[in-house]
N, C-alpha and C positions, 0 to 999 in steps of 0.2 A: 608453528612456533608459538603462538598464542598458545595453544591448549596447554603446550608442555610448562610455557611458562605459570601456567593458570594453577596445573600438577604440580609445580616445585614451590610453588607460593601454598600451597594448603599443605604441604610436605611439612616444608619450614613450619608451618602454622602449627603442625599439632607437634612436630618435635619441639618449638620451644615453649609448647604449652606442657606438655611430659616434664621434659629440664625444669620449667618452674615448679610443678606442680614435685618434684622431690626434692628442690631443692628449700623450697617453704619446710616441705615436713620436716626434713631432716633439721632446717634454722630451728624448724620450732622446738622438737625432740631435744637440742643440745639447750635449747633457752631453758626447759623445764627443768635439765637435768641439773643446770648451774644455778637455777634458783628453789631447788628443792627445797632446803635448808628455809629458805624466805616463804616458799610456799606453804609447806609444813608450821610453820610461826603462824599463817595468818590463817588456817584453817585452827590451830590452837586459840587464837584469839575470838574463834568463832565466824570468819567468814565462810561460804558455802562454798564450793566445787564451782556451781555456774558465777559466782562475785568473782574468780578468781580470774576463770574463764575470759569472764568480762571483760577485764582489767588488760588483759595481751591482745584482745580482740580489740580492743582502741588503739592498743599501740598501733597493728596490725593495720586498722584504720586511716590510720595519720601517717604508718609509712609509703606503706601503697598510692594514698592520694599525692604524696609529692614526688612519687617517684614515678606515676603516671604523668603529674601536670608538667616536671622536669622531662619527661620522654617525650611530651607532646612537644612543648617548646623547642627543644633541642631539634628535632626531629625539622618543626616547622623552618626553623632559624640556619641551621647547619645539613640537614640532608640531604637536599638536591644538590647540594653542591658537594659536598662529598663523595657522595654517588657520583656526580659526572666527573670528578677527577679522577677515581677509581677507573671508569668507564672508559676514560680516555689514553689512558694506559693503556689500554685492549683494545682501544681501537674506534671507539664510537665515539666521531666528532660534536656532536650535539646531546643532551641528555634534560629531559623534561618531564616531573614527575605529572600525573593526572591524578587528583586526589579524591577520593569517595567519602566526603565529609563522615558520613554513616558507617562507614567501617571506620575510620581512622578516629572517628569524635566521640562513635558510641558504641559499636561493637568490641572492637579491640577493649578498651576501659572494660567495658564490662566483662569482659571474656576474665580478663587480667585477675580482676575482683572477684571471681567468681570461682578460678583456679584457688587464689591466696587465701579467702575463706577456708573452702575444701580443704586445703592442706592443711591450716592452720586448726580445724577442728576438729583431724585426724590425729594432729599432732597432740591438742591439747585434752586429749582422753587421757594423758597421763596422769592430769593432775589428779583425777578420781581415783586411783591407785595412791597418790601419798598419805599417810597419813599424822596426825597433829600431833602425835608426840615424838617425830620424826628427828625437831627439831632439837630437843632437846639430850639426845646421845651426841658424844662425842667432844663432848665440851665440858672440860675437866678444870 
């Protein structure tokens, strides 16, 4: 019973590491397409491809970090006990999580960061395809 549950915890792991890892690219892909226009402006203004880069990779930064530290908390605050209410529906009287500081504190974060990167710097190859006088059609 361990082992299988050991199989469907590394299941889960890499399926929700896939789900993120497309769903980043594809956020990033529409982010760029709805700020082409903006992107286009500030490479006419003369910023580079990697300034630009930059500039979503922070955002990128600051969203991840609070929506990891919000996952942790939540997680800490609300999830054994959610879980055992679940659990108790099915049947299992008692429910106690065992926590592996090192996965939950420091794997997991980094695994996370590590996907949203990736994706994000697959995604933001588009911006090297716009170019600076992009901005300027269409505006009559």
């Amino acid at each position: 019973t361990i082992r299988q549950i050991r199989l469907a915890s590394r299941t889960a792991a890499l399926a929700s590491s896939l789900i993120m890892l497309v769903v980043v690219f594809l956020f990033t892909r529409l982010m760029i397409a709805r700020d082409r226009g903006d992107v286009s402006l500030r490479k006419a203004l003369g910023f580079t491809s990697a300034e630009i880069r930059r500039i979503y990779i922070i955002r990128f930064l600051l969203i991840t970090c609070a929506g990891v530290l919000v996952g942790i908390l939540l997680g800490k605050l609300l999830g054994e006990s959610l879980s055992g209410l679940l659990l108790q529906t099915l049947g299992a009287a008692s429910f106690h999580f065992i926590v592996d500081g090192r996965v939950v504190y420091a794997f997991i974060p980094a695994l996370i960061f590590a996907i949203v990167f990736a994706a994000a710097g697959l995604g933001l190859r588009e911006i090297g395809k716009i170019k600076a006088f992009e901005c300027c059609f269409g505006r009559e």
